[in-house]
N, C-alpha and C positions, 0 to 999 in steps of 0.2 A: 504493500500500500504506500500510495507516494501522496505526501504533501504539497500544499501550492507554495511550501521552499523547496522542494526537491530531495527530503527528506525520508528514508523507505523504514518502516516499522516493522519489525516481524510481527505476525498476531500471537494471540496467546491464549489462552486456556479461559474460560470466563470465572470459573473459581478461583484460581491463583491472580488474574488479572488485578493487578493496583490501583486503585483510582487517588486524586489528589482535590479538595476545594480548594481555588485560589483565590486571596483576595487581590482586586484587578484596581484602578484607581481610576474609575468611573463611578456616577452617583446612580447607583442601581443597589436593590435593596438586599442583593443576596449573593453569596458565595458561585462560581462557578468550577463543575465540576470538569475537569481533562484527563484523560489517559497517561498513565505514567508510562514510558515505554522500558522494556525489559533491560536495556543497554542501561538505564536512565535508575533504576529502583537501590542501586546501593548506595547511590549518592543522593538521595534526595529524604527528604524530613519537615516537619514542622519550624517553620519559620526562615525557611530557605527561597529565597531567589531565583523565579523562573521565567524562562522566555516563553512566551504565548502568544496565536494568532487569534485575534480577539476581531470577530465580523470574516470579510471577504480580505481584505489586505493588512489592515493593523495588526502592529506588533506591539504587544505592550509587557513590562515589567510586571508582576504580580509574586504573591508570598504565599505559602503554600502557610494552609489553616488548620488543615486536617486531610488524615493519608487514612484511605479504607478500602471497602473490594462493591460497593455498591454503586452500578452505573446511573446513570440521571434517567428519568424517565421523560421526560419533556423535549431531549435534544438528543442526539448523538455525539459522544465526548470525544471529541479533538486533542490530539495527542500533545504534552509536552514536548515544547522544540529543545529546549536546553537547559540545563540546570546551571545558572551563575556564580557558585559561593560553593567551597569546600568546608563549610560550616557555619550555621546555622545567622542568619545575621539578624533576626529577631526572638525575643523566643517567649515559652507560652502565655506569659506573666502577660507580652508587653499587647498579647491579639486580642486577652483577657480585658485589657485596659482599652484595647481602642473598641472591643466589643460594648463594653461600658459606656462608652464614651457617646459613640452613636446610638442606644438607645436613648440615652439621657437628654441629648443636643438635638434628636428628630433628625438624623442624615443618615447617612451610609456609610459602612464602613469602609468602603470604597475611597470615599472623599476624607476619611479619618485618617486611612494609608497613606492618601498623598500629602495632607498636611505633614504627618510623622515624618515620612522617609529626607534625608535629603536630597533635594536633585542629583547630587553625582553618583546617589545609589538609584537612580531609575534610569532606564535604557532609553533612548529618544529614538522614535524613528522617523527619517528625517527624507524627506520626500530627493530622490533623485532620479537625471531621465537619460536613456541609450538611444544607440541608431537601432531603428527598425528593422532585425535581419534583412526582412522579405521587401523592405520598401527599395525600391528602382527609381528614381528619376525621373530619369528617361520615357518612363511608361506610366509613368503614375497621371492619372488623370486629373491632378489638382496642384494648379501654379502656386508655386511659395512668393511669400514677399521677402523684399531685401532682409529684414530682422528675423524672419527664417531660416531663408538662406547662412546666415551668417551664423546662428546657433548650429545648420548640420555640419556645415563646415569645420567649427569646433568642435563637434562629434566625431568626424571622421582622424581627428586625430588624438585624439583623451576618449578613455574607453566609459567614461560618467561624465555627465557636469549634476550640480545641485540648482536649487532655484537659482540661489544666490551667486550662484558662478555666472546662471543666464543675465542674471539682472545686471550684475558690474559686465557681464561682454559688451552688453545695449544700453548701459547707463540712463537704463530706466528703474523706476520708482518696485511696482510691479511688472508680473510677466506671465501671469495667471492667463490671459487671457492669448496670448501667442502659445503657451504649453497647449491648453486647451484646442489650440486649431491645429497643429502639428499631430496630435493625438487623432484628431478626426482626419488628418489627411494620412494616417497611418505610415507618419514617419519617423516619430520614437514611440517608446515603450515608457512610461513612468511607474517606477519602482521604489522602495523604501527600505532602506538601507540603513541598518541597524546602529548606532552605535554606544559603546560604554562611555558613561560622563566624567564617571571618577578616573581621575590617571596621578598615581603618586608621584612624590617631589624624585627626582633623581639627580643622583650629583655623579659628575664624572672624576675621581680621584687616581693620582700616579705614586704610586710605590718604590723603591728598589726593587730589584731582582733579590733571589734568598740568598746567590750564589757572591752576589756583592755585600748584601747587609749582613750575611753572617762568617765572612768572610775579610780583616781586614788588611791583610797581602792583596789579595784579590782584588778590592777597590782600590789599593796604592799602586799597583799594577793597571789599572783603569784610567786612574788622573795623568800615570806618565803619557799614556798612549792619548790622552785629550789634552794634551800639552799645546801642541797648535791648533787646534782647534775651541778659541777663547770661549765661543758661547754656547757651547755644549757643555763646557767645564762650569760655565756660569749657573746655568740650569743644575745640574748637583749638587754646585755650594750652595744654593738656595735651599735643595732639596734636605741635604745634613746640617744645614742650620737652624730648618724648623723641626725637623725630625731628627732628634740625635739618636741613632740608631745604636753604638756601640755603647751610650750611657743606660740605654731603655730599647729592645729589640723590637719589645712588644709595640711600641709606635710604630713601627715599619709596616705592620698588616692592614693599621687603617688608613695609611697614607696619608698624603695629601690631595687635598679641592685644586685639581687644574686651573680655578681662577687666580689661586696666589701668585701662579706662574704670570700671566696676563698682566694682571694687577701691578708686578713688578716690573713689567717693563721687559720681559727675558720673549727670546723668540720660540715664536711655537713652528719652526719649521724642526728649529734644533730638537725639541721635545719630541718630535715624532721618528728623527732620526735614530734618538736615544731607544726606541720603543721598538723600534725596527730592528737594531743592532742590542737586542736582548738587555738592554740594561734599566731599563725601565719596564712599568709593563703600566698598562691603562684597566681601571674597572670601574663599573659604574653602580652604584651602592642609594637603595632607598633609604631615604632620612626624612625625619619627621618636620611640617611646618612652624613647627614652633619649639623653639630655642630650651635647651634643658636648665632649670633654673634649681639651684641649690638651696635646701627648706633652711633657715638660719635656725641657731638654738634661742632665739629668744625668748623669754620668757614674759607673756602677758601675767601683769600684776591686777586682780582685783580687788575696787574698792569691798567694804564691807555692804554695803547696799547690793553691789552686784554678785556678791559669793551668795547672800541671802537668795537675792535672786533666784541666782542657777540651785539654788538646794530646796527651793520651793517648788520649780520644772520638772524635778526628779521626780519631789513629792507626787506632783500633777500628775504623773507619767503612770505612776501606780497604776491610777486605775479611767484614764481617761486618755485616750487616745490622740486626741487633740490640746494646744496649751495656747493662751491666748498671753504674749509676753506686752503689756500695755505699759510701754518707756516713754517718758515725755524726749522730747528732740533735746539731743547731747548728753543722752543720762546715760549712755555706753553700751547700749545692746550689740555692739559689735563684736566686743571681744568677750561677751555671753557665750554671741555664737562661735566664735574662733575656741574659745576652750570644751564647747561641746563637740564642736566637729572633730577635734582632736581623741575624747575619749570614744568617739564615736569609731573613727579610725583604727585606733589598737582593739577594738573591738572585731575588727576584722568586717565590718559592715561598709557600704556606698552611704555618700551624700550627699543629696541636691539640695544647695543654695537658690532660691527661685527671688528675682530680683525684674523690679516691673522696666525698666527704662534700660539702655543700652547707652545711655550716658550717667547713668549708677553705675552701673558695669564697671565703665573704663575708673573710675574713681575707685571703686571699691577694692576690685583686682590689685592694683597695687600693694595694699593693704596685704590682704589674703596671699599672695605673691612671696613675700618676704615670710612668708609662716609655713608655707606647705610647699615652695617653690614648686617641682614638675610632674608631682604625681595630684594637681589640681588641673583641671581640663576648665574652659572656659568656651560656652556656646552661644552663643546672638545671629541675627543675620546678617551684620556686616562682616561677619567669614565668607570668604570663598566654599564656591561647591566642597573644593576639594580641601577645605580647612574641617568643615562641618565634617565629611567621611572621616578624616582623621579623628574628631574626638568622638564620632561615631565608633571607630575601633578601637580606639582608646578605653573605652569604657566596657567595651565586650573581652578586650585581650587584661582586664584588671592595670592597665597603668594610670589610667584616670577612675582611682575611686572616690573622688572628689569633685564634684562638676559645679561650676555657677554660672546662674544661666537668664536668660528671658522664658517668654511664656513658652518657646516652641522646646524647652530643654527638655520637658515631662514626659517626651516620646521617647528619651533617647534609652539604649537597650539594658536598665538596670537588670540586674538579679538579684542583688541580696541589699536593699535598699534599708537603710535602719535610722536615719532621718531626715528629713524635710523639712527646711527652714522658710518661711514667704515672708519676707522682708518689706514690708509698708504695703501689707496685707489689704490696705481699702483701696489701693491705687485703682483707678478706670483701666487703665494702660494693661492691666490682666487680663483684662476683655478682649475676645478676638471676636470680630464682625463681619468682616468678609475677606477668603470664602468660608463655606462651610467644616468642619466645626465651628461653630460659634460658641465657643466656648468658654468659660470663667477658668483661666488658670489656677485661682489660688484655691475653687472648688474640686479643679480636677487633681491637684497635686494630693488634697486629703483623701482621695479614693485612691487613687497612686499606693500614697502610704499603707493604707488600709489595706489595699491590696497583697505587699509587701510586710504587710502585720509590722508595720516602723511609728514612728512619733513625726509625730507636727509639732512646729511651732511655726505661731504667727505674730511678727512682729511687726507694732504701730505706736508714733505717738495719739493717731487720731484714728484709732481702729472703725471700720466701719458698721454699720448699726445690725447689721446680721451677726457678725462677730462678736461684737460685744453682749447683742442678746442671748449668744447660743452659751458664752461664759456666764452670763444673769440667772439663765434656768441650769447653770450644771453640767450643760451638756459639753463644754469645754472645761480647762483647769482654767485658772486667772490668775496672773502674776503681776505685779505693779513696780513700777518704776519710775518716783516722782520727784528726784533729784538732778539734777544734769552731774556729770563726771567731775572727779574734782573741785577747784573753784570758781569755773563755771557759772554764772548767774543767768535767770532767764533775761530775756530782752527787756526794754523800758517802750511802751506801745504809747503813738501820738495818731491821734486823727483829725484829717484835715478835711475841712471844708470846702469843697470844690466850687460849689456857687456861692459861698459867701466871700471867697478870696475873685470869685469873676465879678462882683457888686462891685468892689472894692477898688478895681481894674491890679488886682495884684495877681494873675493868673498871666506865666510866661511859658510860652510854648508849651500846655498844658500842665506845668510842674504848678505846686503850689507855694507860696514863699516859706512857709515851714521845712516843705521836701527840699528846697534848693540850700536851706540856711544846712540843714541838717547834714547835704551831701557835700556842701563843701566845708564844713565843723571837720568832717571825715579826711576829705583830700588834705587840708591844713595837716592832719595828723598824721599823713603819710599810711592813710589806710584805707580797705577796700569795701566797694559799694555795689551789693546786687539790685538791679532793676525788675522788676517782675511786672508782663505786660500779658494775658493769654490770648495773644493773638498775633502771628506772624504776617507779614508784608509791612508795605512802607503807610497805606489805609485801610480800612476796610474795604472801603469802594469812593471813585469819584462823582461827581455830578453836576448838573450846568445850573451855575447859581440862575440861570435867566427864567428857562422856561421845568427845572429842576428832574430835567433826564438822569437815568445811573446806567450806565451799560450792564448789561447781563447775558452772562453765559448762554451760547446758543443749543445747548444738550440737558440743562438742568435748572431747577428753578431757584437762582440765586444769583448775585451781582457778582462780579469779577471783581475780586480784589487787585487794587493797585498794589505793582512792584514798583519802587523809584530804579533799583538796579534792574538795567535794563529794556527801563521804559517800555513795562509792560502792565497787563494786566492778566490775571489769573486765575480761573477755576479751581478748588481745592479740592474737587469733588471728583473731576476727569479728569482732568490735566488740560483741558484748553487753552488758549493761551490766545491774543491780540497787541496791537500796539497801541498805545494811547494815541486816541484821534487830536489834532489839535484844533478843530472847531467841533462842537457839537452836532451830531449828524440826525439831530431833532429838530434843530433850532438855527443851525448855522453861528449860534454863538461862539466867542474865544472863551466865554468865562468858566472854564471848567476848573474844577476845584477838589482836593481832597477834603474828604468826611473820614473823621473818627481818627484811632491810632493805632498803628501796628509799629511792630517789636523796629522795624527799620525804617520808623519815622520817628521814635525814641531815640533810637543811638543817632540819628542827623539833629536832633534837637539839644538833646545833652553836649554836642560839640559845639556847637553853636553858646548854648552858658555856661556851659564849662572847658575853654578852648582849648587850657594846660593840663589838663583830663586825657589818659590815655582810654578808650572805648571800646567795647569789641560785642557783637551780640551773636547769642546761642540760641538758634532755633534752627526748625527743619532743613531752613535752605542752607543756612552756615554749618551745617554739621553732613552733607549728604552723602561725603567718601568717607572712606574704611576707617580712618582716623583724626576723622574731623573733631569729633568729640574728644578724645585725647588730647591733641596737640593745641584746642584750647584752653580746658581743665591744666596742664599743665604751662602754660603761656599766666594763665590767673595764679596759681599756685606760686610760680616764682615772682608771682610782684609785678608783671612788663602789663598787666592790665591797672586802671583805677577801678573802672564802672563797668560792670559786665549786666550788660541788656539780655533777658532770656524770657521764655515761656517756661511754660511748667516745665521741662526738663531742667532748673534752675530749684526747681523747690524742695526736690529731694535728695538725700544724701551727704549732699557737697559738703566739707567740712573745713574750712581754710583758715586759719588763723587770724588775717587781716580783716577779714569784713566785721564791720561794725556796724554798718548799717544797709538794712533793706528797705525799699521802696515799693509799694504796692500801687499800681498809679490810678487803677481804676475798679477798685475791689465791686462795686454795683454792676459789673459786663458776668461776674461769675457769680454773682447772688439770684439777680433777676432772670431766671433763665426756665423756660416751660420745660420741666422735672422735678418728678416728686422729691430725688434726692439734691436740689439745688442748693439747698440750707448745709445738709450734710458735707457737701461738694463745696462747699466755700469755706466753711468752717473745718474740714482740712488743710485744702490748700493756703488758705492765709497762716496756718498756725504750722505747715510745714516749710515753707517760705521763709516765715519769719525766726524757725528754728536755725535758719546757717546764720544768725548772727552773734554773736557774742561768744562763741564757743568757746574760751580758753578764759585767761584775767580778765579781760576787760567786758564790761557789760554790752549788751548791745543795743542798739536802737532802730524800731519801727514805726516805719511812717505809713498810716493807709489814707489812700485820699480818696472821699466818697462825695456824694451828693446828700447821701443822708448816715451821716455818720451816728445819729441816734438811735438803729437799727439794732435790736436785742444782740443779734449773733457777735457784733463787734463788740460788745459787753461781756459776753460769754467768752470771747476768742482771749481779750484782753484779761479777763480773771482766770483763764486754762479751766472755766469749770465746763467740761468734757460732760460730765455725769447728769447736769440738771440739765442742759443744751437736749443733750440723750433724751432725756426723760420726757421733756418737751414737744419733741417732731415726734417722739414715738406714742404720744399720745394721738395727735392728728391721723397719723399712719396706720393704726389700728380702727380710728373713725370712719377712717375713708377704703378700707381694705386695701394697703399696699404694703410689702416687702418689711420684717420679715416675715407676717401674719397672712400671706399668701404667696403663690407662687405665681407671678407670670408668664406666658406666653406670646409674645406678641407675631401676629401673621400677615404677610405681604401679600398681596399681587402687585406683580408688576410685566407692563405690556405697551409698547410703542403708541398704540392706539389707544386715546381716552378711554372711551365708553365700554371696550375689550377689558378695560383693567379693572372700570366700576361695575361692571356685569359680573365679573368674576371674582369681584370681593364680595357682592352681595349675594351670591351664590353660596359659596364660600361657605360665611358667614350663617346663613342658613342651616346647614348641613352640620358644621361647629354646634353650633346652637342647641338642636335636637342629640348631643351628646349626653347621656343621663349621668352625669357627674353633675357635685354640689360648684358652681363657678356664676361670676358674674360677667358678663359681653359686654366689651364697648367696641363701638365703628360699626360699620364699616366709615371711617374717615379718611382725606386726603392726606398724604405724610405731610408731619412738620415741613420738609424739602418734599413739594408735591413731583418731582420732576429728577431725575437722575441721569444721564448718560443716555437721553433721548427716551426715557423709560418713566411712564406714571408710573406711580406707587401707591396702592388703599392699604390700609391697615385696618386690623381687626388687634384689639387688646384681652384677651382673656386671663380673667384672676381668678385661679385654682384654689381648690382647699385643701389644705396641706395635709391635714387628717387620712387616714384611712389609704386609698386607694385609688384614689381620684385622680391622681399623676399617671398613673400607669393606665388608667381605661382610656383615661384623654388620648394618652399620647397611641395607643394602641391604634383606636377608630377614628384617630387624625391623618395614620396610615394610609389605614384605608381608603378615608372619604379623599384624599389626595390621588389614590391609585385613578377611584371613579372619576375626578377630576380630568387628570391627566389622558383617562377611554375617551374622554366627550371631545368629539371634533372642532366642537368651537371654543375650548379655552387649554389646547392642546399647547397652544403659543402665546399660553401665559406664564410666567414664570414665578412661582410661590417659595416665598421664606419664608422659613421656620425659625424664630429664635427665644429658644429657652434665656430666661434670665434675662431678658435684653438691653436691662440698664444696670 
């Protein structure tokens, strides 16, 4: 039997016959079954990497679920093309977890695979096209155009091209539509051609020969015969000066990096000569991306607040699985966790650090770095494919049993996991939204653990109101922390008056004269000043003071934010992008104008009052390469910044000795915001903001500048009282049934066409409805953002009761009524989100 790769399978026995379910990384709701072929059965198992034809020509990567002897009954099982991995690259815990995962989030485990996996562990196949054996020319009855001609021509002498090869021959954009007509005139063949993503680091390193390195007559015998020959000689004493081979032999077998040679300036013709005539010899050795860093013995000292602490966690641990560690900002939960992770270590168990920002990370790492140097592995997504497979194997081959990581680390292949740390456990930034899973990291790490029979801990100065209720009823241990480290003091909180300093005409370039008196108290001091703005560009958006146009997005329903770099504006929702008109093309006016403030219309204003002020600001667009975040964090750290401009990647973490004072410039943009958790959501960020100042002697000071600064929460935020603030919203929140006294679900349609997308939310929504669980329905309404990437959006809100079994019927016969959805011909091209948790 031959496949459509060319593939011949011997048959087999139907009793002995193997079968495999693979999970494939498409959103479809079930395991597929394929033939394991008999060549194929010794090397294949649970959690292993396989090649599969998936339809009429795709080839896709898939993981093997389960191995048994029961054929499908629905289809005929298509044979496994290849097994990828000589041992096992997920294993049962982690299929357990994404099983979990997709019942919980309403997706497939399909789309749970692909999130988990990194790209360079999945296979791409990647469209390429041939000369048509059988096509002729000369006979063929269908004329080419010139940009045909010119692709067979390249054909006739390269035995492939790729799209992309077509597209740079004709230096066109696409090429879809020439492939497409060469196909119909039966003049290539398009085919898909497999390839692997992951390719490890390789270095090419030169050695001695044994017969010179352990031999020294032998090489003194060598140098006479390289006597005139000066740069071949040269090439060796480089060689014995980095490698002393007759002090240490054993350096000889790892050689040396061929670039040292380069580097110095020595000729590489001589080096190949040397290689030629046996006295060198060339090999090329896989080495790891990341540099091996030696753990130092230092010893972390506990104050007596934090020895209490951690001997309270232990307490907790007894008999409660989860531990809610509630440290006000500065009061040293770091090195809590640094001494657990340690006993957690000689224990012989893994541990995942789970950290919401990837500019935490770069700050943190450092830290942690100097404590556990190389056998700590660190995961985010500004790694390379091929950095992520590294700590992917890292942590399967036991040298990374220490990971710290962002939300996508919780996939990575633990086995014997024994704790779980989530470090400013209420952050949003845990949330993942699109695509599918949508999933709450700091929830899924607790099943993680659970999984793994390990401990949690969650650590916040402003833990979030699920967390802290689940410690109020028991269901967590609770630990307190209401000291900062050391001497330390908390901040000294000023609020200012935004409109009564604009009556006054003392309002400059939107700072308030308190925030300016205060930032420059600071610069006089020769010390540093965080800006906190949440909202990046140069405005929100522009508009024509005449006849009061805003330009907007042409795929989504919202105004284009003004960039001043590079006179643009832009969509944050697509990526759109335009150049600022310079008349109004409403009105014909010149008067157009920014409205509002973004993070890069702060750092142009601050220069402007503050000119002898060094500036620098940290948000999405300043941080977009590999070590953007870094190379500012440490730019601020050594002093070469004054005022560091940021968005919430600014609030958490950071720890720096000089900042004395923060700026909060428009605390009312994160108060007033349609969400039930807005109150909670500001009443963090302000009070973790306001945490990076004063950290060491000196006290520090915050400025918020509001419109209404006699607003309870600034009361609340300014006394740290956490507990009655709590007490407060969670009284309204149980009035009104929201979170954590329900569960929500919130559900999309979304469809190019208006009335397609409101038919099918009210459909929908129907069907939802007649679900016999105890819940209350709202919507079908139009989304906050009615409009996405050319796409309405309805929403339908459903709050669940958390009681009993009302999660699992819901989500069961939501299945369903999606399946029947998805059969009806008229809302087949509609597109439905499922998001568990959604705020």
């Amino acid at each position: 039997m031959e496949s459509l790769f060319g593939d011949t399978y011997e048959p087999q026995d139907e009793k002995s016959r193997l079968f495999a379910d693979v999970i494939l990384p498409v959103p479809i709701p079930k395991m597929f079954t394929y033939k394991i072929p008999r060549s194929l059965s010794e090397d294949i198992g649970i959690g292993y990497r396989v090649m599969v034809q998936f339809g009429q020509k795709k080839v896709l990567t898939g993981i093997i679920g389960k191995v048994h002897q029961k054929p499908p009954k629905e289809y005929e099982a298509k044979p496994i093309l290849d097994v990828l991995d000589t041992y096992a690259m997920v294993n049962p815990l982690q299929i357990k977890f994404w099983a979990w995962m997709a019942e919980y989030y309403c997706c497939h485990i399909g789309e749970v695979m692909n999130a988990a996996l990194p790209s360079g562990l999945k296979l791409s196949s990647e469209s390429k096209i041939q000369l048509n054996p059988a096509y002729d020319s000369e006979t063929s009855m269908y004329p080419l155009d010139d940009r045909e001609e010119v692709i067979l021509q390249a054909l006739a002498s390269r035995e492939e091209l790729s799209y992309e090869d077509c597209e740079q021959l004709l230096g066109i954009k696409t090429i879809h539509g020439i492939i497409k007509s060469l196909v119909i005139k039966e003049a290539i063949i398009v085919f898909e051609k497999v390839k692997d993503k992951y390719t490890p680091k390789v270095e090419t390193r030169i050695r001695l020969r044994k017969e010179y390195a352990e031999d020294k007559k032998a090489l003194e015998s060598l140098f006479q015969v390289l006597d005139s020959k000066p740069k071949q000689e040269e090439v060796l004493l480089k060689y014995l000066q980095e490698i002393p081979v007759y002090q240490n032999p054993e350096l000889n077998t790892k050689g040396l990096d061929k670039k040292a040679f380069s580097e110095a300036g020595l000729s590489m013709s001589s080096i190949k000569t040397l290689i030629k005539n046996n006295v060198l010899e060339e090999y090329k050795l896989i080495i790891s991306r990341f540099e091996e860093i030696e753990e130092s013995d230092e010893k972390i000292i506990l104050s007596d607040e934090q020895m209490l602490a951690m001997q309270e966690i232990k307490e907790a641990f007894e008999d409660k699985q989860v531990t809610l560690l509630h440290g006000i900002t500065g009061s040293g939960k770091t090195e809590i966790y640094i001494q657990l992770i340690k006993e957690a270590l000689e224990s012989g168990s893994q541990i995942l650090l789970l950290l919401p920002e990837i500019a935490l990370t770069t700050h943190i790492v450092g830290r942690l770095r100097k404590v556990f140097g190389s056998k700590m592995g660190v995961y985010h997504s500004k790694y390379s494919d091929n950095e992520r497979v590294e700590v992917w194997n890292g942590v399967i081959s036991g040298k990374f049993s220490f990971v710290v990581g962002v939300r996508s680390s919780i996939f990575l292949p633990f086995d014997s996991l024994g704790l779980v740390i989530v470090d400013e456990e209420h952050e949003a930034s845990f949330k993942q939204y699109d695509p599918a899973p949508r999933f709450q990291a700091r929830d899924a790490a607790i099943m993680l653990a659970w999984l793994h029979q390990a401990k949690t801990i969650l650590g916040s100065a402003t833990p979030s109101f699920e967390s802290y209720y689940n410690a109020r009823t028991k269901k967590y241990g609770y630990v307190q922390l209401d000291r900062r480290y050391g001497e330390a003091q908390l901040p000294e909180y000023f609020l200012s008056d935004i409109l009564v300093d604009k009556k006054k005409n003392l309002l400059k370039l939107d700072f308030t004269r308190l925030m300016r008196e205060k930032i420059q108290e600071a610069l006089n001091k020769q010390e540093q000043v965080l800006i906190f703005q949440n909202r990046r560009g140069y405005a929100p958006y522009i508009s024509c003071e005449d006849c009061g146009w805003i330009p907007e997005c042409e795929h989504c329903d919202v105004s284009l934010t003004y960039h001043q770099f590079g006179e643009e504006m832009r969509c944050h929702y697509c990526g759109f992008k335009e150049k600022v008109p310079k008349i109004c093309p409403a009105c014909g006016s010149g008067k157009l104008a920014a409205v509002g403030l973004g993070t890069e219309r702060i750092e142009e204003n601050i220069s402007l009052l503050f000119p002898e002020a060094r500036v620098a600001r940290m948000d999405l667009d300043t941080t977009r390469s590999k070590y953007g975040y870094q190379r500012l964090l440490e730019e601020f750290g050594a002093g070469n910044i004054d005022i560091l401009v940021g968005t919430q990647m600014i609030t958490k973490g950071l720890d720096f000795e000089k900042v004395t004072v923060v700026g909060i410039l428009d605390a009312d943009r994160i108060l007033y915001f349609p969400d039930f958790r807005a109150g909670e959501r500001a009443f963090q960020q302000i009070t973790q903001v306001a945490g990076r100042a004063g950290r060491r002697e000196k006290r520090g000071t915050v400025v918020i500048q509001s419109r209404k600064p006699d607003h309870y929460i600034f009361e609340k935020v300014i006394q740290g009282d956490y507990k009655n603030f709590y007490v407060q919203d969670m009284t309204e929140r149980q009035k009104f049934f929201y979170p954590p006294f329900v569960k929500l679900v919130k559900i999309s349609t979304r469809q190019k066409d208006y009335k397609t997308a409101e038919k099918a939310a009210r459909h929908l929504h129907n069907l939802l409805n007649d679900i016999q669980v105890k819940k209350i329905m709202l919507g079908p309404e139009k989304g906050l953002i009615g409009k996405i990437k050319n796409q309405y959006i309805f929403e339908s809100l459903v709050k669940l009761d958390k009681s009993g079994n009302a999660q699992a019927v819901f989500k069961h016969d939501l299945q369903l009524i999606l399946e029947e959805m998805y059969a009806n011909k008229e809302f087949r091209s509609v597109r439905v989100v499922v998001d568990v948790d959604p705020y």
